[in-house]
ZALUMVEX-608792 format. One record per residue (C-alpha): z, x, y; residue in three letters. Coordinates in pm, whole numbers, plus 50000, padded with zeros to 5 digits. Layout:
BEGIN
R    zz    xx    yy residuo
R     Z     X     Y     Ala
...
end
This chain:
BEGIN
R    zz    xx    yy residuo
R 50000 50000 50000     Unk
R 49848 50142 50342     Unk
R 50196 50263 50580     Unk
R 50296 49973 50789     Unk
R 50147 49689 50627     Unk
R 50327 49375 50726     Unk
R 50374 49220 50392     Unk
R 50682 49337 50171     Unk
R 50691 49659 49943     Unk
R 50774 49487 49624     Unk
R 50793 49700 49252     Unk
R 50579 49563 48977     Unk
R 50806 49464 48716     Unk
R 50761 49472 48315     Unk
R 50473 49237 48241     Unk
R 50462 48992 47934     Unk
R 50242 48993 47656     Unk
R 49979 48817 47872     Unk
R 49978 49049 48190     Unk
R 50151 48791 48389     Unk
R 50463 48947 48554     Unk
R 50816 48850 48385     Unk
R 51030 48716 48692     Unk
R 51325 48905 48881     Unk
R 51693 48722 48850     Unk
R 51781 48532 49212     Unk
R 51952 48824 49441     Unk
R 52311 48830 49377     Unk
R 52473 48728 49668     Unk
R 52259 48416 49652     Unk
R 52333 48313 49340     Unk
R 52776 48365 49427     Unk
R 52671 48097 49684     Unk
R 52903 47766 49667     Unk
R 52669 47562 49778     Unk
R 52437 47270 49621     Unk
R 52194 47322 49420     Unk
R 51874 47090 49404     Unk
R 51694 46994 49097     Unk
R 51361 46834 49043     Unk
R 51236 46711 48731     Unk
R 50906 46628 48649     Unk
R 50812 46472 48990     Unk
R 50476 46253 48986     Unk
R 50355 46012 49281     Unk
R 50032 45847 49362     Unk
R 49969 45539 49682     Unk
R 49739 45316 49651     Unk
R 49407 45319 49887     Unk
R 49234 45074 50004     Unk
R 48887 45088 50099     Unk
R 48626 44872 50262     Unk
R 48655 44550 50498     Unk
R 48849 44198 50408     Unk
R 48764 44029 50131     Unk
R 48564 44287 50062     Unk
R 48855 44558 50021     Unk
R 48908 44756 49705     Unk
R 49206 44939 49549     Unk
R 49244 45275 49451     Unk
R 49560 45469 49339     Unk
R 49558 45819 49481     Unk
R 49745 46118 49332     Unk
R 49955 46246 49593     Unk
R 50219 46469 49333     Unk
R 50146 46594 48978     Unk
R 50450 46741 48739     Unk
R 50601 46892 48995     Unk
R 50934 47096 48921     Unk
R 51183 47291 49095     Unk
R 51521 47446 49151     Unk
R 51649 47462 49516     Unk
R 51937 47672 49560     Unk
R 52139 47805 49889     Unk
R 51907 47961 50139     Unk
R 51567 47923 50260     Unk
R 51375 47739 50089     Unk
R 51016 47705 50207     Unk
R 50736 47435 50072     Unk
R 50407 47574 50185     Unk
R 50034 47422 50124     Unk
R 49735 47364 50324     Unk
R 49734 46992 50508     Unk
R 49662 46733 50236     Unk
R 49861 46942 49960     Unk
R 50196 46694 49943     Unk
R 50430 46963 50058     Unk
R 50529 46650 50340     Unk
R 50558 46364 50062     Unk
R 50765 46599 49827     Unk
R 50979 46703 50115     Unk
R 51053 46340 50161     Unk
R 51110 46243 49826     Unk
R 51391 46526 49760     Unk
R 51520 46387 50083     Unk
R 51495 46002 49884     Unk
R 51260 45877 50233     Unk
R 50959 45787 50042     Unk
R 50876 45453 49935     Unk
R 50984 45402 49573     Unk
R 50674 45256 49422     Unk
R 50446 45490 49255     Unk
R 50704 45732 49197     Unk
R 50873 45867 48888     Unk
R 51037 46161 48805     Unk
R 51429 46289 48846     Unk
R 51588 46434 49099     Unk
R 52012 46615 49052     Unk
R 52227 46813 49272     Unk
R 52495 47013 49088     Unk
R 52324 46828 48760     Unk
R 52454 46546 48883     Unk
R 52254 46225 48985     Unk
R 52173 46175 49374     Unk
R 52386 45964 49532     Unk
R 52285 45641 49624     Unk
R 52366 45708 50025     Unk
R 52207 46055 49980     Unk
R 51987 45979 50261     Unk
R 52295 45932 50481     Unk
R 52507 46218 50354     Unk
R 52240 46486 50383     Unk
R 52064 46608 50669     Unk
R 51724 46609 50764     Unk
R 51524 46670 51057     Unk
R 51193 46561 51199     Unk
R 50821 46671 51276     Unk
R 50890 46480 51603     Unk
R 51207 46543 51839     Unk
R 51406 46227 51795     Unk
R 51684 46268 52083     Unk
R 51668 46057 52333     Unk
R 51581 46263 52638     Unk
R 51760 46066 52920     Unk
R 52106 46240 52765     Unk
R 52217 46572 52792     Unk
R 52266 46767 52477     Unk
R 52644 46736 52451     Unk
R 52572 46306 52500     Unk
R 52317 46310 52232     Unk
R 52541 46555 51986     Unk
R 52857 46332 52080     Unk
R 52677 45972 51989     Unk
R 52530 46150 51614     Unk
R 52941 46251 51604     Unk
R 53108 45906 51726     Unk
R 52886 45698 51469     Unk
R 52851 45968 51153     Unk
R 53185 46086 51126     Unk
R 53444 45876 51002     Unk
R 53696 45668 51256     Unk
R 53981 45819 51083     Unk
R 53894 46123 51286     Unk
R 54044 46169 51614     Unk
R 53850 46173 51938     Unk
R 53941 46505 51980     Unk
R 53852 46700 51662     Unk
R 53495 46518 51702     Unk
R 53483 46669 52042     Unk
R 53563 46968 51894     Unk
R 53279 46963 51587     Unk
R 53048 46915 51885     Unk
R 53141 47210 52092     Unk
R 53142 47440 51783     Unk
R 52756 47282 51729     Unk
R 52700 47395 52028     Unk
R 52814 47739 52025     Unk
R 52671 47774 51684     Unk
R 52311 47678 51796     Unk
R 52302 47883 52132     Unk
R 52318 47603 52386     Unk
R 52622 47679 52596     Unk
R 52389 47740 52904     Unk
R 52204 47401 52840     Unk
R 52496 47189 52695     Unk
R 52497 46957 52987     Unk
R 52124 46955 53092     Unk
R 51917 46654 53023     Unk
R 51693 46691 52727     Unk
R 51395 46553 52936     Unk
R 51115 46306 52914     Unk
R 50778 46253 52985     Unk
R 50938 46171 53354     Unk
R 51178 46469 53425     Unk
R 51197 46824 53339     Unk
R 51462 46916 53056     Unk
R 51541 47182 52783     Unk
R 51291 47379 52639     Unk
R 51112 47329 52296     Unk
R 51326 47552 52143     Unk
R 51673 47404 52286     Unk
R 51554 47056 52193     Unk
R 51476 47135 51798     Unk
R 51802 47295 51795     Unk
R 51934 46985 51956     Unk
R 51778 46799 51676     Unk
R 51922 47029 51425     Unk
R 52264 47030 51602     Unk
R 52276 46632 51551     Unk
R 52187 46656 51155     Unk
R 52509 46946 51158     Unk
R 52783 46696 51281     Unk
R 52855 46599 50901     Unk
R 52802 46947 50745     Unk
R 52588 46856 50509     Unk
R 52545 47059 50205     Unk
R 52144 47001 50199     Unk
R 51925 47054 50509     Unk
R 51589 46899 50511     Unk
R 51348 47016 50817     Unk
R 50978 46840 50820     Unk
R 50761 47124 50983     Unk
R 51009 47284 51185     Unk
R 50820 47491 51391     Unk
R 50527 47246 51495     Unk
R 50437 47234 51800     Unk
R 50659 47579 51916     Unk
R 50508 47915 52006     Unk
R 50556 48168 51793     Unk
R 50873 48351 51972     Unk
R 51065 48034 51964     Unk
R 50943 47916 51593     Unk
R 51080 48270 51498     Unk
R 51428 48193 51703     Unk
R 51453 47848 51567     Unk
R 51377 47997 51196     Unk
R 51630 48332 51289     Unk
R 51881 48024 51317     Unk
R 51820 47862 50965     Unk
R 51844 48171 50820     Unk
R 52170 48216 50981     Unk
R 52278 47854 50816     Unk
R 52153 47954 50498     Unk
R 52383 48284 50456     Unk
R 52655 48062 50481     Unk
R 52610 47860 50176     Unk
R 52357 47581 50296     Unk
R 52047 47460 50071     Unk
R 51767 47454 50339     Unk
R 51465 47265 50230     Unk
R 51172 47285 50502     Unk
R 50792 47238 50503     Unk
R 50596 47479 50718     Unk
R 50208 47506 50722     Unk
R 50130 47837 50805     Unk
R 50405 48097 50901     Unk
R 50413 48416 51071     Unk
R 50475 48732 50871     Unk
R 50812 48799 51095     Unk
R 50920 48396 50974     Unk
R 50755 48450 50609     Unk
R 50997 48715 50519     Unk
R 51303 48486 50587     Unk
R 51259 48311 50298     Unk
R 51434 48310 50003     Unk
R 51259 48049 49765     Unk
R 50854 47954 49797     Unk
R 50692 47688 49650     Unk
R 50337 47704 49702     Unk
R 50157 47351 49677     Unk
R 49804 47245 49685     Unk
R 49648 46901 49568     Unk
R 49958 46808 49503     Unk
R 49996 47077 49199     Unk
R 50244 47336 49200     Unk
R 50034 47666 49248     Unk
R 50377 47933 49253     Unk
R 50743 47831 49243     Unk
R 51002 48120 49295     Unk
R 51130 48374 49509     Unk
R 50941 48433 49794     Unk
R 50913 48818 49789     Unk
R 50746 48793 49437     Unk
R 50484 48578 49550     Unk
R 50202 48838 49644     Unk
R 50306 49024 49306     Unk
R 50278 48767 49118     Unk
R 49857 48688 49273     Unk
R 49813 49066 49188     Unk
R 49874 48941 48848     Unk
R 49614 48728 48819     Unk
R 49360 48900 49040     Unk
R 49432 48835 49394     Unk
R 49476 49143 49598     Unk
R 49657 49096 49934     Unk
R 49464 49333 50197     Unk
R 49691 49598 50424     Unk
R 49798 49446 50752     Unk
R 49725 49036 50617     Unk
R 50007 48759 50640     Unk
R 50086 48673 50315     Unk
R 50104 48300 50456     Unk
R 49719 48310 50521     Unk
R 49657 48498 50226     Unk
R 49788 48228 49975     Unk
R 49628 47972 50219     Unk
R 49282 48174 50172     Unk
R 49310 48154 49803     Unk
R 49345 47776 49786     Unk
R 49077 47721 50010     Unk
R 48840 48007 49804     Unk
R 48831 48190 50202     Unk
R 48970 48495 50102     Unk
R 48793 48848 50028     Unk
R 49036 48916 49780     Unk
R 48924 48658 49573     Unk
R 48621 48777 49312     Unk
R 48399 48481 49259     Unk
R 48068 48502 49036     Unk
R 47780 48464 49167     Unk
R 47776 48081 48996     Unk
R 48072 48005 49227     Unk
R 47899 48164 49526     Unk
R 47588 47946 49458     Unk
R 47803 47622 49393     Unk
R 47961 47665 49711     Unk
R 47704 47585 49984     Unk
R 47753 47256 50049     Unk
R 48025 47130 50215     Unk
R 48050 46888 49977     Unk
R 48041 47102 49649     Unk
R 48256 47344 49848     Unk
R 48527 47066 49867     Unk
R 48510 47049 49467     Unk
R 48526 47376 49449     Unk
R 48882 47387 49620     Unk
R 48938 47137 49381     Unk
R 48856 47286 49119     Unk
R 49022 47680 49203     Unk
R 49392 47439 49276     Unk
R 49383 47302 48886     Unk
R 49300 47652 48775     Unk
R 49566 47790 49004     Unk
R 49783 47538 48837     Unk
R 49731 47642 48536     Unk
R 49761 47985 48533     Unk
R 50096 47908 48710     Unk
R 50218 47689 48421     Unk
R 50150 47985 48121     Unk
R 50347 48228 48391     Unk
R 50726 48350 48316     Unk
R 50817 48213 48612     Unk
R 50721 47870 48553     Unk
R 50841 47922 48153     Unk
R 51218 48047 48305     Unk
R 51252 47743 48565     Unk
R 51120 47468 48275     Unk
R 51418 47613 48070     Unk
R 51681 47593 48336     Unk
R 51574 47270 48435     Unk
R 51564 47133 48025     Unk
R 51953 47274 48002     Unk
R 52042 47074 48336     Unk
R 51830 46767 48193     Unk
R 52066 46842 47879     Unk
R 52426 46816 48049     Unk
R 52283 46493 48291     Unk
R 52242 46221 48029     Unk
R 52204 45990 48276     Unk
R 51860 45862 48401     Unk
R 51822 45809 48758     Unk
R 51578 45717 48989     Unk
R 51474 45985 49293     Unk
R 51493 45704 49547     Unk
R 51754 45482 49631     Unk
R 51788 45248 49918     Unk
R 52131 45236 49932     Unk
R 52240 45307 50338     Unk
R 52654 45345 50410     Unk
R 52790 45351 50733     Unk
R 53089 45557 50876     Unk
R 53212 45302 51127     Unk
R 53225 44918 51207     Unk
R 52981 44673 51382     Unk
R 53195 44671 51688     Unk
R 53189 45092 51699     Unk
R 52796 45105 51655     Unk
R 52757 44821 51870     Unk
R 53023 45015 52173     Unk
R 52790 45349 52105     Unk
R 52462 45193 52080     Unk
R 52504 44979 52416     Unk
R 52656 45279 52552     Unk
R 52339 45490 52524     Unk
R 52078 45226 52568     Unk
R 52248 45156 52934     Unk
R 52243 45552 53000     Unk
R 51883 45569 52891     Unk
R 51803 45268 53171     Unk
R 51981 45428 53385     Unk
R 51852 45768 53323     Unk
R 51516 45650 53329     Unk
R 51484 45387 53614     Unk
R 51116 45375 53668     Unk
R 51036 45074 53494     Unk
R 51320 44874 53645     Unk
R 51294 44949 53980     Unk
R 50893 44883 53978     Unk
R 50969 44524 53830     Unk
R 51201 44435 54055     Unk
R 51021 44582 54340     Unk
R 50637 44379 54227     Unk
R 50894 44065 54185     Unk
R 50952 44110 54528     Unk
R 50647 44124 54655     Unk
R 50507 43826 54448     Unk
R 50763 43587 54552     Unk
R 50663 43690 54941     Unk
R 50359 43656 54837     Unk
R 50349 43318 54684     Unk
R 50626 43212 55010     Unk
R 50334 43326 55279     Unk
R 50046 43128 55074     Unk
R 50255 42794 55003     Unk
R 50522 42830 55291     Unk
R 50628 42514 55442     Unk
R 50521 42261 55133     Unk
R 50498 41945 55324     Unk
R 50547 41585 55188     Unk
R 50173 41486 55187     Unk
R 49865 41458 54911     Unk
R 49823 41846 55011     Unk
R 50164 41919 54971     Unk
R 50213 41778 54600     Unk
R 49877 41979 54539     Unk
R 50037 42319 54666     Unk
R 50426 42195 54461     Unk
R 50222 42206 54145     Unk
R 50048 42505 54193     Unk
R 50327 42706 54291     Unk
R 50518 42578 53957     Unk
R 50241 42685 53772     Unk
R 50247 43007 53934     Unk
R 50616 43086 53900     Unk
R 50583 43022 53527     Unk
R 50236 43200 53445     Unk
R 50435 43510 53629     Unk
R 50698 43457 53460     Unk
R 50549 43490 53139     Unk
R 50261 43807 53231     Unk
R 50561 43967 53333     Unk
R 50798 43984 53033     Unk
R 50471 44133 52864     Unk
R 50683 44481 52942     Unk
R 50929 44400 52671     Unk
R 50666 44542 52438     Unk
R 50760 44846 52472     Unk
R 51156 44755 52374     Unk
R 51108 44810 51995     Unk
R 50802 45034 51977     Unk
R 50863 45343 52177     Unk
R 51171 45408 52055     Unk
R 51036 45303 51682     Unk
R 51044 45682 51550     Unk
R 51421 45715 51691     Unk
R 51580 45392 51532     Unk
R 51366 45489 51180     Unk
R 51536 45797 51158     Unk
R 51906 45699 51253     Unk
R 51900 45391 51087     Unk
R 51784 45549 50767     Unk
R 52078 45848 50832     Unk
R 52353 45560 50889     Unk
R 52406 45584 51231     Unk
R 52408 45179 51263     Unk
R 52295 44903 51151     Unk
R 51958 44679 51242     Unk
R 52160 44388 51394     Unk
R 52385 44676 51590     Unk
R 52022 44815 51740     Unk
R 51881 44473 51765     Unk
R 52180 44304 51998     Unk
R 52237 44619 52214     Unk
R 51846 44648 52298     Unk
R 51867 44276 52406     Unk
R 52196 44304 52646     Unk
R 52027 44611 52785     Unk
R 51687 44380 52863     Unk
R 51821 44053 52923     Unk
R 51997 44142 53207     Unk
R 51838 44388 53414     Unk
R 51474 44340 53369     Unk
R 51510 43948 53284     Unk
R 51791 43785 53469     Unk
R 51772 43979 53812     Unk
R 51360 43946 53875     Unk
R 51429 43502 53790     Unk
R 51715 43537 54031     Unk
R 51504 43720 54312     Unk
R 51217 43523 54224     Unk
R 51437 43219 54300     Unk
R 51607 43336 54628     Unk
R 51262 43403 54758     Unk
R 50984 43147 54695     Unk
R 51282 42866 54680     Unk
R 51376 42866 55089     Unk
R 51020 42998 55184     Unk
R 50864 42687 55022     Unk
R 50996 42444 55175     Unk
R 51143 42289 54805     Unk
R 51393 42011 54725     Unk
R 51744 42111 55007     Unk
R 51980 42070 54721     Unk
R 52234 42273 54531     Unk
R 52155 42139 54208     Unk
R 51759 42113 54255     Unk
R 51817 42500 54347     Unk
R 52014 42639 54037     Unk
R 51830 42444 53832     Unk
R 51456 42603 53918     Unk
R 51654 42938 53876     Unk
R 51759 42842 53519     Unk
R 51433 42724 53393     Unk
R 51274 43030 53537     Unk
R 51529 43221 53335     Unk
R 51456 43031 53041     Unk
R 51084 43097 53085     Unk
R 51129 43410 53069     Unk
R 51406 43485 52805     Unk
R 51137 43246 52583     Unk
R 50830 43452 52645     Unk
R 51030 43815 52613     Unk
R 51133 43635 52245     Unk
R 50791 43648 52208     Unk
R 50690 43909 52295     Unk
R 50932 44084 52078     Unk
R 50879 43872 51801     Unk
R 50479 44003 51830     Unk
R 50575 44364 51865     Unk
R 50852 44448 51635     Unk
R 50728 44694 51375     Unk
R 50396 44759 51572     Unk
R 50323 45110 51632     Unk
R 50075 45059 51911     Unk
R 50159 44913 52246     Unk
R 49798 44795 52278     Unk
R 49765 44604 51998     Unk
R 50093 44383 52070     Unk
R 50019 44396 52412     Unk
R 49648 44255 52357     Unk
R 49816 43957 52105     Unk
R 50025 43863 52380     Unk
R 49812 43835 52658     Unk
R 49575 43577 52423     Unk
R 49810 43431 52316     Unk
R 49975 43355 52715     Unk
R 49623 43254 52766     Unk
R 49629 42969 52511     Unk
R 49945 42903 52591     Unk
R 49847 42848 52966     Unk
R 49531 42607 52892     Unk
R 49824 42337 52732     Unk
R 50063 42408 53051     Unk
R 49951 42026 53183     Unk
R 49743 42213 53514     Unk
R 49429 42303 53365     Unk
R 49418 41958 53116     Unk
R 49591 41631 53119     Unk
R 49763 41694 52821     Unk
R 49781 41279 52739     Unk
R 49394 41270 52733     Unk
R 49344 41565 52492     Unk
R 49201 41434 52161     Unk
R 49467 41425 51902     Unk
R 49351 41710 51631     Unk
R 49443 41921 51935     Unk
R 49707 41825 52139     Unk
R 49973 41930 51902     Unk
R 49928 42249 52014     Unk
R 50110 42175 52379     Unk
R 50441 42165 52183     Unk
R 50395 42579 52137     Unk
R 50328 42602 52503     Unk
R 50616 42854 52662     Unk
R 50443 42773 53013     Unk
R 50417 42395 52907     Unk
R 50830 42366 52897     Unk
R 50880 42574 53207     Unk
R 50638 42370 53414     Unk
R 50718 42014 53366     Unk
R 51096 42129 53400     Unk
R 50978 42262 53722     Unk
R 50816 41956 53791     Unk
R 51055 41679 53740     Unk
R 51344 41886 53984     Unk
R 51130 41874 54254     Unk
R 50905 41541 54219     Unk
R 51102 41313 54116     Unk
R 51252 41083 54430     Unk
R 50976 41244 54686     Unk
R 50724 41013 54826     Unk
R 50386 41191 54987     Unk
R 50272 40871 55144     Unk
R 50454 40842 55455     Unk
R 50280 41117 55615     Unk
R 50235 41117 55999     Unk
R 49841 41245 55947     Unk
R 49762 40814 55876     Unk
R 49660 40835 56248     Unk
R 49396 40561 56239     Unk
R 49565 40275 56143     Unk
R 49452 40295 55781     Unk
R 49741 40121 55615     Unk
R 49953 40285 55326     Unk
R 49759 40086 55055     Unk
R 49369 40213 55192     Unk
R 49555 40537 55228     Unk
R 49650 40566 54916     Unk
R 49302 40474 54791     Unk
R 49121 40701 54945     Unk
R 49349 41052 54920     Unk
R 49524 40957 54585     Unk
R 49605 40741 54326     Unk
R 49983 40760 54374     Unk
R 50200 40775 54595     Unk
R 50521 40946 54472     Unk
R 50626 41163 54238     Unk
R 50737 40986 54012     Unk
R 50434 40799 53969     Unk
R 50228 41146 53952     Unk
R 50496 41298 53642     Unk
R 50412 40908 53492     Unk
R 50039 40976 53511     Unk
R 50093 41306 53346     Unk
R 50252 41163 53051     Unk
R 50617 41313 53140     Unk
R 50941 41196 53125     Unk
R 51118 41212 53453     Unk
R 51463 41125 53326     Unk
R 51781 41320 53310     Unk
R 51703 41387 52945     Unk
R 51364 41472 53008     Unk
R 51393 41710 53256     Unk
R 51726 41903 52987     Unk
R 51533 41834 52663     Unk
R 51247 42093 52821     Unk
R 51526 42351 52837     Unk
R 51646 42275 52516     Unk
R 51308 42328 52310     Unk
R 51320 42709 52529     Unk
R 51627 42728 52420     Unk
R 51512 42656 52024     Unk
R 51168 42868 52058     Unk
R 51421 43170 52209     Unk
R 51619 43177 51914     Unk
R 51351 43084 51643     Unk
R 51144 43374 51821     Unk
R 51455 43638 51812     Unk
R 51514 43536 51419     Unk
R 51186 43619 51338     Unk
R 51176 43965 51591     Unk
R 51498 44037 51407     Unk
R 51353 44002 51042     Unk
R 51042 44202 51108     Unk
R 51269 44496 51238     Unk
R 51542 44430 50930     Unk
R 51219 44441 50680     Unk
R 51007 44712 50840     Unk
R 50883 44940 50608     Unk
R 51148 45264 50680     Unk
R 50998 45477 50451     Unk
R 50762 45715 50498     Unk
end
């Protein structure tokens, strides 16, 4: 080996009767290690596909894992493939994240069976940062702490385990800046995975799991943030982590390799073996090359190293026969790996710790345990979702701002409603204004469920809280501030400027139903987004569906004159309820035909005639088929009422039954 080549100086050791190199006993001092030991046993799982358009659709079962098997003990233990080689899915499945269906195969720790809350006991940490950035790092570390760890421990000692976290990572200097957002400035890349890290550390778990920990990092941090696991792994942790395609100065961190690649297991052992163990069977690793990109040029057939015939050379022009071809060199790879000592000494460790487990057990379980009670979560979870409006104020200052300026607006075009036929022209088209607003703008609620969908996954899964917990503190942290306050400015604003009904009652009442509007159509619009991962798509189902809803609000048709096989459909109409509420407050008692514009000694009756068919309103609300009694007017704030929580049930279920699996 040329002098200063990168790659480790590694002995050959005695070879076996078939060339292939016997493997090396796990270095000492890792093997003393107290810590857990993770076991995979034949691991196979396949998704189904489907293909094509509608009924037209097809279904296919794709092989995503083959036989895989492993041992995982304390240190670093690396899964490395090309994209598309399962490394992700099996990281998930030792972490029991992955949908159960399609997968068999058994997974121990200590030779025992996984718990059934294994998912909430052990750690694991994202592709994606999942702190919410509004908090500082000590807030974000403090709420993991306050809902994982037990209530039996003080206040004090969890302040404690955080401030040791945060020694321990290296963010003393940054404990009390904000993480950041898309909005403001916060940590840096490498402070916020460690952040993310930090919060997976409050329970000490035994078993770290890290999905591409170094994505999306440059290569100084990756190599800090690696430096650090390293750390964690000398003292006793099992650190399981995908990682697509390491430097040299992060490849020689780890302990344990397992080396995937169409979902076969290509080489499972000790990391600094690897490239001896390719010299075995023909690969030669040139001076100066990364052994990551070196194994990664042998499953794609890219390397120089590897001696092809001239068959293979030929076969390989296409891209689509070159494809096959990868194909192909990953099942031979496979094999060869399987007749190998080291595959022959893991198999026989595995068959004694099958021997002493005589139970079966499935790899998944669904099973999530919490640490606290409903009212805890729910104190945390309010907490933080009323620091996160607060910390980010944008949205809620821009909605009550534009509510501003649309109720001036609407009080400059209808100011001064007078008592005439003009004047019950402008009353209803201002009520049909306040309530279409009111509807377009709880559109915004949208966003409640799905931005933050990736977060709430990911802690609900760990145990932070449960769904309802989530659910009720998202809703107090909505209702009030970006629901209540815009109806209540709304009101204050158009009411006076109008010219409407001079009563207490008739006042407080146009505020409720314009609450109730609203509450209704943010139901909705949570109901339509919960479990949607695009904003556009549940933003586009609302707005047709507020346009349908609109058509059957009694302004645009005379709802008692629509043919029967449709007019069922008013009875879904948010606007509908919100409108002839609106309606009945204000029309009901006022009469438009005593207006002093009869200058020309037209009586009332040839008046009438000739600018309208009625003269008061509640002749109008009779002509539009509604009820202008007491009961009327409360039995349209009583169907809100229903559609709100029929609406919030079914937002509710879809976020209780979302898939949370990967």
């Amino acid at each position: 080996m040329a002098e200063g080549q990168p790659h480790l100086s590694i002995q050959m050791s005695d070879s076996n009767t078939n060339g292939i190199p016997r493997r090396k006993q796990s270095s000492p001092d890792l093997a003393s290690k107290g810590g857990s030991v993770l076991t995979f046993h034949n691991i196979c799982y396949h998704v189904k596909m489907k293909t094509g358009f509608l009924c037209y659709q097809k279904t296919s079962h794709k092989e995503v894992l083959r036989d895989v098997n492993g041992i995982m003990r304390p240190g670093l233990n690396a899964l490395l493939g090309p994209t598309g080689s399962g490394k992700s899915s099996l990281l998930d499945i030792l972490a029991a994240r992955k949908d159960p269906h399609g997968l068999s195969g058994d997974i121990l720790i200590n030779g025992a069976p996984q718990p059934a809350n294994f998912k909430c006991t052990s750690g694991y940490v994202v592709q994606d940062d999942v702190v919410m950035g509004t908090l500082t790092v000590r807030e974000n570390l403090k709420f993991s702490a306050a809902l994982r760890l037990p209530k039996s421990v003080k206040e004090q000692e969890k302040n404690e385990r955080v401030n040791q976290i945060i020694k321990e990572l290296g963010l003393s200097k940054v404990a009390d800046s904000k993480v950041g957002t898309e909005f403001t400035r916060g940590v840096s890349g490498g402070e916020r995975k460690r952040t993310n890290i930090g919060m997976e550390l409050i329970t000490d778990p035994a078993i770290l799991f890290l999905d591409e920990p170094t994505t999306g990092l440059d290569a100084s941090t990756a190599n800090a943030v690696l430096l650090l696991l390293k750390r964690m792994a000398k003292q006793g942790k099992t650190i399981i982590f995908s990682i697509h395609q390491p430097r040299y100065s992060i490849f020689r961190l780890f302990d344990n390799l397992t080396l995937l690649a169409a979902g076969r297991v290509l080489y499972h052992g000790p990391a600094q073996h690897a490239i001896e163990y390719f010299q075995s069977i023909g690969y030669q690793c040139e001076p100066y090359n990364n052994p990551a990109d070196f194994f990664l040029d042998i499953i794609n057939g890219d390397s120089t190293a590897v001696a092809m015939s001239k068959t293979d050379e030929t076969n390989k022009e296409s891209t689509e026969e070159r494809i096959e071809y990868g194909k192909t060199l990953a099942e031979k790879l496979a094999e060869k790996y399987s007749n190998s000592a080291y595959y022959q000494e893991t198999k026989a460790l595995l068959e004694n710790i099958s021997l002493g487990n005589k139970k079966k057990t499935k790899a998944v379980f669904r099973q999530i345990t919490y640490a606290n009670s409903f009212l805890h979560q729910l104190k945390w979870v309010s907490k933080r979702t009323f620091k996160n409006l607060i910390g980010n104020p944008q949205a809620s200052i821009v909605q009550l701002c534009v509510t501003a300026f649309l109720g001036l607006v609407v009080g400059a075009i209808f100011f001064g409603l007078k008592e005439d036929s003009a004047g019950l022209q402008n009353r209803v088209g201002a009520m049909f204004f306040l309530t279409t607003n009111q509807c377009f703008s709880s559109i915004s609620a949208i966003e409640l469920f799905v931005a933050e969908k990736k977060i709430f996954i990911h802690e609900y899964i760990s145990g932070y809280y449960r769904t309802s917990t989530y659910f009720i503190s998202k809703l107090m942290a909505d209702i009030i501030p970006m629901r209540t306050t815009p109806s209540i400015i709304f009101t204050c604003i158009t009411y006076f400027m109008l010219g409407l009904k001079p009563t207490v009652e008739a006042f407080f009442t146009m505020m409720f139903t314009l609450m109730m509007v609203s509450y209704t159509a943010t139901s909705m619009a949570l109901a339509i987004a919960a479990g949607q991962s695009v904003v556009a798509v549940a933003n586009l189902l609302m707005t047709i569906t507020f346009v349908f809803m609109i058509i059957f609000s009694g302004l645009l048709v005379n709802l008692p004159t629509m043919m029967s096989w449709l007019s069922w459909l008013q009875y879904f109409s948010i606007p509908r309820y919100g409108m002839t509420a609106l309606q009945i407050n204000e029309l009901t008692g006022l009469n438009f035909c005593s207006s002093s514009n009869n200058t020309n000694s037209i009586s009332n009756n040839n008046y009438r005639q000739m600018s309208q068919p009625w003269c008061t309103g509640d002749e109008y609300l009779k002509n539009q088929g509604i009820d202008a009694s007491s009961w009327g007017l409360w039995q349209n704030h009583l169907a809100l009422a229903c559609m709100t929580i029929i609406l919030l049930t079914i937002a509710y279920l879809k976020l209780h039954f979302m898939k949370k699996f990967s």
